[in-house]
Backbone as CSV, one residue per row, in Angstrom:
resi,resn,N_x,N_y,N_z,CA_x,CA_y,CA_z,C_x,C_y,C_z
1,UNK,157.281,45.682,122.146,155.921,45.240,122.441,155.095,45.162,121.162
2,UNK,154.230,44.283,120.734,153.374,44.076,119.807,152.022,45.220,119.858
3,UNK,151.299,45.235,119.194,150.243,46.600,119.355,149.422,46.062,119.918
4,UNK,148.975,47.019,120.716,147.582,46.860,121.897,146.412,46.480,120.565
5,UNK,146.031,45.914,121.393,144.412,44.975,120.967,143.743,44.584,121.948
6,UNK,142.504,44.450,122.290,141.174,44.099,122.972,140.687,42.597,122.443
7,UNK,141.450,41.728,123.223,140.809,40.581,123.639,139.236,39.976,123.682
8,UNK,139.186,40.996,124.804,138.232,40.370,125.414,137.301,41.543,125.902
9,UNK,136.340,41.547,126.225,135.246,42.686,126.789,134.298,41.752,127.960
10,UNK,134.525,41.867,129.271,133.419,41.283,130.413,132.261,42.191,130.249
11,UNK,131.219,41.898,130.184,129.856,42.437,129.912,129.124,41.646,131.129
12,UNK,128.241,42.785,131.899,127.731,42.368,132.669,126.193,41.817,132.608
13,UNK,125.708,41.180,131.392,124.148,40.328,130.842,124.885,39.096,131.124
14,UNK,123.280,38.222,130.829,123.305,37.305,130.633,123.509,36.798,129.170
15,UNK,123.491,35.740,129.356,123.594,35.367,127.551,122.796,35.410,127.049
16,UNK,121.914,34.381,127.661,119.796,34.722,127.051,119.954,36.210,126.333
17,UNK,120.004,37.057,127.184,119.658,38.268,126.335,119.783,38.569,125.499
18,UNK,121.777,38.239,125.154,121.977,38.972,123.349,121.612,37.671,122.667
19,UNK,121.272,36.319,123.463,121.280,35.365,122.161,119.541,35.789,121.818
20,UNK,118.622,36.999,122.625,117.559,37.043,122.098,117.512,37.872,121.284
21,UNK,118.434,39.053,120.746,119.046,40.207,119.932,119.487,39.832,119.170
22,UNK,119.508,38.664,118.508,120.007,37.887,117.381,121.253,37.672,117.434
23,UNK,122.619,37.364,118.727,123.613,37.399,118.640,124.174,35.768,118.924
24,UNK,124.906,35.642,118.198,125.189,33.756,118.488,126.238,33.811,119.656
25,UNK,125.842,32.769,120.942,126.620,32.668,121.598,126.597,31.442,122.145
26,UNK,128.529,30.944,122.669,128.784,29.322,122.706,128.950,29.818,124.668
27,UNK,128.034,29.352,125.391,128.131,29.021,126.666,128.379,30.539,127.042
28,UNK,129.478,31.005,127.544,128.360,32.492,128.253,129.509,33.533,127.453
29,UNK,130.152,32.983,126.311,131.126,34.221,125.545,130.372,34.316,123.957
30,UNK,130.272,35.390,123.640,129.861,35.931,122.414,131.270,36.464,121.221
31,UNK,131.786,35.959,120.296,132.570,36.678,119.596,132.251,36.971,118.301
32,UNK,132.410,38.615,118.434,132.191,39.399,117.268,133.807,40.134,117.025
33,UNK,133.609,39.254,115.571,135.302,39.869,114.950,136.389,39.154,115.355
34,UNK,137.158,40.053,115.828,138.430,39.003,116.234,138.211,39.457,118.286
35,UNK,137.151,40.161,118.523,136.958,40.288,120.013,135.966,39.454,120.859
36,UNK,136.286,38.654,122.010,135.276,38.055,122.856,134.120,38.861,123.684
37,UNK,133.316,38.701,123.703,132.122,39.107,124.667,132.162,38.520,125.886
38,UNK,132.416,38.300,127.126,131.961,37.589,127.720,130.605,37.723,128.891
39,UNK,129.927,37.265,128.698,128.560,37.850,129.468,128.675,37.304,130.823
40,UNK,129.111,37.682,131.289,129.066,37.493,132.977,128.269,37.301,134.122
41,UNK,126.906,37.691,133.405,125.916,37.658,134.279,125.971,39.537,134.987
42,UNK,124.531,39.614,135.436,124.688,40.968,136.066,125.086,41.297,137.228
43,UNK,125.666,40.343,138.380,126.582,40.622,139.475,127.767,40.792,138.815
44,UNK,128.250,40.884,137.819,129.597,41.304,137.219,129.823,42.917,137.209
45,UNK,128.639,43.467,137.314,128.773,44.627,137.092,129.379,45.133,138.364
46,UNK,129.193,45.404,139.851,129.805,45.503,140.940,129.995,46.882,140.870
47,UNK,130.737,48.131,140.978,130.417,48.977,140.954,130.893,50.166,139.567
48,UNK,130.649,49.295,138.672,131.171,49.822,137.429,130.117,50.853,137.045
49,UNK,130.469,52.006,136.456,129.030,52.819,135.821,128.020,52.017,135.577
50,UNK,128.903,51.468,134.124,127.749,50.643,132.935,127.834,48.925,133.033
51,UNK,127.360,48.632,132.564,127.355,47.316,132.160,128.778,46.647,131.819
52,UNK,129.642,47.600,131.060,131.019,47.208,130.586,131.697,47.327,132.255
53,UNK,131.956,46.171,132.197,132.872,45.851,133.594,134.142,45.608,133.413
54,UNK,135.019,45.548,132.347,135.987,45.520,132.589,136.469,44.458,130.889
55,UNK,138.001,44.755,130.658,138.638,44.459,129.370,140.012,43.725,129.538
56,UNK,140.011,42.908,128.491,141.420,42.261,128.376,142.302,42.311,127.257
57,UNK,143.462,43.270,127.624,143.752,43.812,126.506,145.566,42.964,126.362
58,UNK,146.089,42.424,124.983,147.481,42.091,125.078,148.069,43.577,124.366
59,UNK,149.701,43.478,124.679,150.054,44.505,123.963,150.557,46.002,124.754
60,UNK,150.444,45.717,125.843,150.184,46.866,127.323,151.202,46.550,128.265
61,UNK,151.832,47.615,128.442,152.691,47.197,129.566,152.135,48.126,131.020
62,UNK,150.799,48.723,131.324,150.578,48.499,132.456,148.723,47.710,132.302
63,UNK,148.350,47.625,133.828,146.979,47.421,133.499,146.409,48.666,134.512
64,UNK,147.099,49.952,134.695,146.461,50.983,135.689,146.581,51.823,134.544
65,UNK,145.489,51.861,134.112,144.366,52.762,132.909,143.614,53.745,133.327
66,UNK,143.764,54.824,134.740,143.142,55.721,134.937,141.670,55.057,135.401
67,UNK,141.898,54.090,136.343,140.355,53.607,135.939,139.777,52.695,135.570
68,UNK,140.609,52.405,134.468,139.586,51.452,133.379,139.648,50.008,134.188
69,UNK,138.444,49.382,134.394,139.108,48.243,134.962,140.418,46.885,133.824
70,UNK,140.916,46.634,133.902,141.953,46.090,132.898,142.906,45.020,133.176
71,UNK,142.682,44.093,132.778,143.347,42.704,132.739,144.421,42.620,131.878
72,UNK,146.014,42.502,131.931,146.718,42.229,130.520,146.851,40.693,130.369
73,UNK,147.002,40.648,128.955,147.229,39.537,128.800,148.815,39.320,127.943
74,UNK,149.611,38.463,128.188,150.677,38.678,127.556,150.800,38.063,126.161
75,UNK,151.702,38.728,125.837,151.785,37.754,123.993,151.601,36.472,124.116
76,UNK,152.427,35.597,124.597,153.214,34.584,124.979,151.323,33.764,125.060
77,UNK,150.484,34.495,125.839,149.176,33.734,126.203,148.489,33.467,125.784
78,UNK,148.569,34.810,124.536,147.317,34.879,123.281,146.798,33.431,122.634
79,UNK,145.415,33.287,122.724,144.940,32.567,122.216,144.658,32.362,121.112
80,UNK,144.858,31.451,119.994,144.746,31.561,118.805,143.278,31.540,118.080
81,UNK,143.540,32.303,116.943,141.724,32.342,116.562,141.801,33.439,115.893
82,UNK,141.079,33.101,114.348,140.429,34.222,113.309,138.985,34.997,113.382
83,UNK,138.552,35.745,112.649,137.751,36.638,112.977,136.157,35.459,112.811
84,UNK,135.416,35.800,113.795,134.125,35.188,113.970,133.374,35.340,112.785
85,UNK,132.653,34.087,112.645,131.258,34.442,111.538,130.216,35.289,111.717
86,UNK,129.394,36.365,110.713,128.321,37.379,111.006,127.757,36.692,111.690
87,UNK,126.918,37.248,112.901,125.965,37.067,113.647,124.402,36.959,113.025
88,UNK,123.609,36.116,113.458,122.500,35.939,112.833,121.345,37.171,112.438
89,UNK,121.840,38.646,113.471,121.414,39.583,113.252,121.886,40.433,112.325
90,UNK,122.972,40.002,111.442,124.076,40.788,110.253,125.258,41.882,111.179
91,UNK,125.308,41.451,112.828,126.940,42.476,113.042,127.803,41.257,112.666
92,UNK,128.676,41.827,112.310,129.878,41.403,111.571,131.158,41.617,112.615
93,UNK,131.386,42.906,113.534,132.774,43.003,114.001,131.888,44.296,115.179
94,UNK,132.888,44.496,115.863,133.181,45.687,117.113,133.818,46.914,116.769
95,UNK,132.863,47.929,116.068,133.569,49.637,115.668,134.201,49.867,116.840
96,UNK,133.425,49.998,118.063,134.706,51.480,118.967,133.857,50.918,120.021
97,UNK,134.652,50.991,121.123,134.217,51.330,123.052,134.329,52.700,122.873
98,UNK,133.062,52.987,123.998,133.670,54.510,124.668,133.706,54.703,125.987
99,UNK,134.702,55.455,126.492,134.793,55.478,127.686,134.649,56.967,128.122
100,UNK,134.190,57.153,129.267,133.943,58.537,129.463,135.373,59.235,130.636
101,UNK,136.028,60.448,130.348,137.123,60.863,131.314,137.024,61.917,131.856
102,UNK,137.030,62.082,133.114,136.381,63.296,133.720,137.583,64.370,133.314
103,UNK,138.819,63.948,133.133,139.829,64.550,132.875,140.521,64.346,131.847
104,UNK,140.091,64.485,130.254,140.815,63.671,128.755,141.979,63.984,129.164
105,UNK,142.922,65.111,129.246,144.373,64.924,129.096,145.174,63.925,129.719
106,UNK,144.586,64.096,131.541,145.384,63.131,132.033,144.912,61.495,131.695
107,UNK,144.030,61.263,131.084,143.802,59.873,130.835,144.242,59.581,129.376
108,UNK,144.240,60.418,128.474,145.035,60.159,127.478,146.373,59.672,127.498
109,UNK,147.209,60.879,128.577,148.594,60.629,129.095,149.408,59.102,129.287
110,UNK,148.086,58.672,130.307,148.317,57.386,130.909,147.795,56.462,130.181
111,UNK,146.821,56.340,129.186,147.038,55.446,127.992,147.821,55.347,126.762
112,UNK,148.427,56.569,126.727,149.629,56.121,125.599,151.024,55.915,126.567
113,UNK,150.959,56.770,127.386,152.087,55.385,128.412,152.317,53.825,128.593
114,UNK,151.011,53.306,128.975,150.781,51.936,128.883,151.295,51.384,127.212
115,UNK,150.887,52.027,126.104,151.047,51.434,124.532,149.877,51.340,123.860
116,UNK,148.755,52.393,124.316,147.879,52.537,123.051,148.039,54.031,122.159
117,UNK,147.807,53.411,121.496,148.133,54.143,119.875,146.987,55.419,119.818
118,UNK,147.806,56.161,119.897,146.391,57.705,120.025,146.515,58.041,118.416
119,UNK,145.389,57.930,117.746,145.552,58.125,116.624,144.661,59.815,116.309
120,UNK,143.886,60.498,116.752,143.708,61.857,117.033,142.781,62.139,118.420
121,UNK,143.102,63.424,118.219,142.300,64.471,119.056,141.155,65.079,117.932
122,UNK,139.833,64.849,118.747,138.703,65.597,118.090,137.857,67.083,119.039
123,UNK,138.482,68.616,118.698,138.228,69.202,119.387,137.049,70.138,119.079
124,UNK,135.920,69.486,119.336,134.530,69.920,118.663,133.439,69.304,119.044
125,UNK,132.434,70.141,119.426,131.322,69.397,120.487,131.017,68.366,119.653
126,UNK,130.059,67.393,120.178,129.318,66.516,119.285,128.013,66.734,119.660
127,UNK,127.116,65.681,119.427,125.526,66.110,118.872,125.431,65.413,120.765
128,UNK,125.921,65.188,121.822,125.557,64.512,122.900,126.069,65.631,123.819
129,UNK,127.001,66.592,123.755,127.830,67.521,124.327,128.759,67.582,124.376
130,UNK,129.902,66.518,124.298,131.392,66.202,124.789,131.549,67.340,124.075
131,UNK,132.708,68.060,124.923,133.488,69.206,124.114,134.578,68.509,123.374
132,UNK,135.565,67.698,123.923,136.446,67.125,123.335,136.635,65.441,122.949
133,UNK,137.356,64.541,122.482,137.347,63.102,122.566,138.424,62.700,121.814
134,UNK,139.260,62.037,122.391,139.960,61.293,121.786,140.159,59.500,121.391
135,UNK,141.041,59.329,120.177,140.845,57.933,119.389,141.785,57.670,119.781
136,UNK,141.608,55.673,120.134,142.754,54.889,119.727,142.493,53.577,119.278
137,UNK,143.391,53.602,118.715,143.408,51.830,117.807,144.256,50.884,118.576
138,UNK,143.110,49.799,118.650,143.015,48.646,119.151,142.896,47.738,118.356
139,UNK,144.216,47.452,117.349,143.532,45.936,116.795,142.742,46.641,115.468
140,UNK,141.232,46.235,115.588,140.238,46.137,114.703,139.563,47.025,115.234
141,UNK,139.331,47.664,116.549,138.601,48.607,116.805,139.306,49.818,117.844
142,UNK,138.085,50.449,117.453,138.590,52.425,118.284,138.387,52.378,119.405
143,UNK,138.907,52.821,120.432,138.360,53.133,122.070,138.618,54.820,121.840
144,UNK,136.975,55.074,122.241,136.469,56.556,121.843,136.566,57.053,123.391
145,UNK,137.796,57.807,123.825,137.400,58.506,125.090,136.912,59.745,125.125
146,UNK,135.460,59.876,125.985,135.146,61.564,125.441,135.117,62.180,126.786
147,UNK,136.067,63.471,126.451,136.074,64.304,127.841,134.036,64.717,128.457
148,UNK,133.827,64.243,129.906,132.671,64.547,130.146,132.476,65.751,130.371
149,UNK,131.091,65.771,129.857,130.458,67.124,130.089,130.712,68.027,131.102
150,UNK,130.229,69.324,131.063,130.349,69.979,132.105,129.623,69.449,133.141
151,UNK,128.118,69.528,132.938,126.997,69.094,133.975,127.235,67.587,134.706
152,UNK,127.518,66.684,133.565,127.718,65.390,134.278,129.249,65.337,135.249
153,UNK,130.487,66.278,134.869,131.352,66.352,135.922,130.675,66.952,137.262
154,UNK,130.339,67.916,136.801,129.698,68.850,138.060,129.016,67.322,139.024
155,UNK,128.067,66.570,138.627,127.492,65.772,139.091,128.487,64.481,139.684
156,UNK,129.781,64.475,139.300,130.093,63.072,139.573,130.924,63.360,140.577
157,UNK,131.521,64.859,141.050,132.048,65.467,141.758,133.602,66.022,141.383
158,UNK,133.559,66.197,139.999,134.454,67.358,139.126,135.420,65.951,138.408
159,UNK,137.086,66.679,138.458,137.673,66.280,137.676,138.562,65.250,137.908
160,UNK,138.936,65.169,139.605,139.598,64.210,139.799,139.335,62.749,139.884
161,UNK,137.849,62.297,139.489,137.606,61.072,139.485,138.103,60.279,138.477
162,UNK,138.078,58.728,138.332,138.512,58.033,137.728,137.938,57.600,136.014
163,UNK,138.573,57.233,135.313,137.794,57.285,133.638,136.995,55.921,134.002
164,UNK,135.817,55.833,133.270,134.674,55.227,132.940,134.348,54.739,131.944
165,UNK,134.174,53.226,131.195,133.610,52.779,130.624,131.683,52.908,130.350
166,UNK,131.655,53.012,129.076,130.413,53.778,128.947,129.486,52.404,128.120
167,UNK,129.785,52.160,126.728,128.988,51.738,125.916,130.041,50.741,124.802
168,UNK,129.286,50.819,123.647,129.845,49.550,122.268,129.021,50.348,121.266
169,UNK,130.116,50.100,120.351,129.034,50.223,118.756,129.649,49.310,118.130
170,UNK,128.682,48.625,117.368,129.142,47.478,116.404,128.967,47.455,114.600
171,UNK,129.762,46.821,113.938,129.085,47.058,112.603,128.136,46.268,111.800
172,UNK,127.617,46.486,111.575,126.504,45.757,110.375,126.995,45.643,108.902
173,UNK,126.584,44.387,108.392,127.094,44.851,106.876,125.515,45.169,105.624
174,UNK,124.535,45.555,106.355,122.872,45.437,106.134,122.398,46.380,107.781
175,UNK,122.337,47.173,108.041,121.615,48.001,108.990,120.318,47.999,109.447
176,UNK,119.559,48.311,107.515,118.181,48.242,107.918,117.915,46.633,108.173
177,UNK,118.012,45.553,107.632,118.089,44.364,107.975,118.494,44.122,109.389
178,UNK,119.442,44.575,110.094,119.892,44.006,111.777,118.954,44.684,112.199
179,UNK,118.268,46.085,112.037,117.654,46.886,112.998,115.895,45.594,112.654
180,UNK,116.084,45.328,111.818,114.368,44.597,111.245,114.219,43.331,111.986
181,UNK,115.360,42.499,112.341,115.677,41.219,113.102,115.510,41.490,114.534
182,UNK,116.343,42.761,114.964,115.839,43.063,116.341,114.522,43.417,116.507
183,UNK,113.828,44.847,115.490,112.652,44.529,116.295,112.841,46.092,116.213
184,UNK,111.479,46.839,116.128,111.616,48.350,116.462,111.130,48.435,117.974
185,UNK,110.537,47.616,118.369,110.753,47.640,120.347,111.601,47.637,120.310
186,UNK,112.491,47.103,119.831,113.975,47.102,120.603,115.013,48.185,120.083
187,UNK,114.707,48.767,119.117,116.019,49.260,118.363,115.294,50.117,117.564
188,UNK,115.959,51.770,117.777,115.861,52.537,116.925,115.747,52.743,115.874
189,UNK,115.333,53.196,114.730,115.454,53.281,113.151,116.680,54.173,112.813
190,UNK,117.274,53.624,111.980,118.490,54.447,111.254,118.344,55.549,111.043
191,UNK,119.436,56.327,111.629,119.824,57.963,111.115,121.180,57.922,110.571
192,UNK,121.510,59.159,110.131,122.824,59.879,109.877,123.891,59.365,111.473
193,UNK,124.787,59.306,110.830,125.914,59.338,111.857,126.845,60.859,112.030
194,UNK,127.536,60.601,113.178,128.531,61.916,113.136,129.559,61.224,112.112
195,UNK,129.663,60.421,112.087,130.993,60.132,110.839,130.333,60.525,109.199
196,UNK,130.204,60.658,108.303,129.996,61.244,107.546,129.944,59.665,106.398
197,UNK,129.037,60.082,105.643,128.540,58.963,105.125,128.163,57.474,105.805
198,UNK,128.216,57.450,107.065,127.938,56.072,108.062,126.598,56.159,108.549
199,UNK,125.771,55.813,108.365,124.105,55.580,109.805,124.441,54.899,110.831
200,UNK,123.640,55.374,111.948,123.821,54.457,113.143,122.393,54.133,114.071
201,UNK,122.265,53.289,114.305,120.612,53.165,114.950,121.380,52.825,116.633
202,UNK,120.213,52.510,117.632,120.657,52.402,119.077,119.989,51.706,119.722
203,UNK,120.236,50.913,120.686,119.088,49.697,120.945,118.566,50.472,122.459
204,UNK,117.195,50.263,122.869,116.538,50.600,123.887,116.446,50.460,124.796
205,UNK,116.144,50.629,125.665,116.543,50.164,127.194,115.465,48.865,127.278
206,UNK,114.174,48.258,126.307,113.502,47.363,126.483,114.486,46.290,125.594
207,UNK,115.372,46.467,124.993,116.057,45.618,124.690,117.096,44.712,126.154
208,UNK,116.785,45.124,127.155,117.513,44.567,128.532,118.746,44.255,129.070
209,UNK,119.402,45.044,128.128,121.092,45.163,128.566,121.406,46.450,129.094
210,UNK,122.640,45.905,130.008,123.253,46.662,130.639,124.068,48.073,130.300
211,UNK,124.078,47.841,129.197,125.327,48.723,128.825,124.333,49.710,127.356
212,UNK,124.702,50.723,127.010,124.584,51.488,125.640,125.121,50.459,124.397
213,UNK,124.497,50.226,123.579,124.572,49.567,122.782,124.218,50.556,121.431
214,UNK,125.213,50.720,120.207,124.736,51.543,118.831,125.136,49.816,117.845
215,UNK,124.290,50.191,116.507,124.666,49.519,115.425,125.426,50.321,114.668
216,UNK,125.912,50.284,113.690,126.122,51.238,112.771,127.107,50.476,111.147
217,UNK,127.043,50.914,110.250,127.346,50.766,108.752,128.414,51.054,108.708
218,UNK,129.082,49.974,108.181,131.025,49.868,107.956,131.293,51.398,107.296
């Protein structure tokens, strides 16, 4: 099998929206990097947590991801095509998805079964709570699964539920510049990142998308 990669990402906006976030888009797909956006409109969402409704990934030999909603696509289908031009707001490419797992081990399990590449375990709270989270490489970008909290399991009704798509972070090659194009209505001012030497800013809920959205510095 060839290595898992992320196609495609169904996003449940409209297009209007990110093309008002400074993002260039041809009819209702957005591509940043070598990954598609496709904006679906917000009945796409259906009963997904977030906004991220669902992914198309080649490279996989199942599409039962604990959850994740998941489309494969086979080699044989792949569409041809190099990495997209910067966006008029300066993102350049797609850092990491995160998905949230009420249970990291067993969803780890069943994604390196399928053929994604677990490249570590991070066992150390972060600045949001996750006690634990694990990486994998996709291609050009990370899918960040972080074991959920205590409180938010407690709330979703413990451990046996299914993993969850959460959010996007993207990169900038100019930060303070993308965050200045959006707009401080819309978008946070740059801080420190948990990665160490990286900033990351976060767009607002008056920015009108569905999903968690971060910027952040290659």
């Amino acid at each position: 099998m060839p290595d898992a990669r992320i196609d495609e990402l169904t996003i449940a906006d409209e297009p209007a929206t990110w093309t008002a976030l400074g993002f260039a888009v041809e009819g209702a797909v957005c591509r940043v990097g070598s990954v598609g956006l496709r904006l679906a409109g917000r009945d796409a969402r259906g009963s997904a947590v977030s906004g991220l409704a669902g992914w198309t990934l080649s490279g996989v030999t199942s599409d039962r991801l604990d959850g994740l909603p998941t489309r494969c696509l086979g080699d044989a289908a792949r569409e041809p095509g190099g990495e997209a031009s910067p966006h008029p707001n300066g993102v350049t490419a797609l850092d990491h998805v995160v998905a949230i797992a009420p249970a990291l081990d067993r969803t780890v399990a069943v994604l390196q079964a399928a053929g994604l590449d677990l490249r570590r375990m991070r066992e150390e709270p972060t600045p949001a709570g996750a006690q634990r989270q694990a990486f994998f490489r996709l291609g050009e970008v990370i899918l960040e699964v972080v074991q959920a909290p205590d409180d938010a399991l407690a709330r979703s009704g413990g451990p046996d539920g299914p993993a969850f798509f959460w959010g996007l972070a993207f990169k900038t090659a100019d930060l303070d510049a993308t965050v200045a194009v959006i707009g401080a209505e819309h978008c946070s001012s740059p801080r420190p990142a948990v990665q160490p030497g990286r900033r990351i800013a976060t767009l607002r809920r008056s920015a009108g998308l569905a999903l968690p959205v971060a910027l952040m510095t290659d």
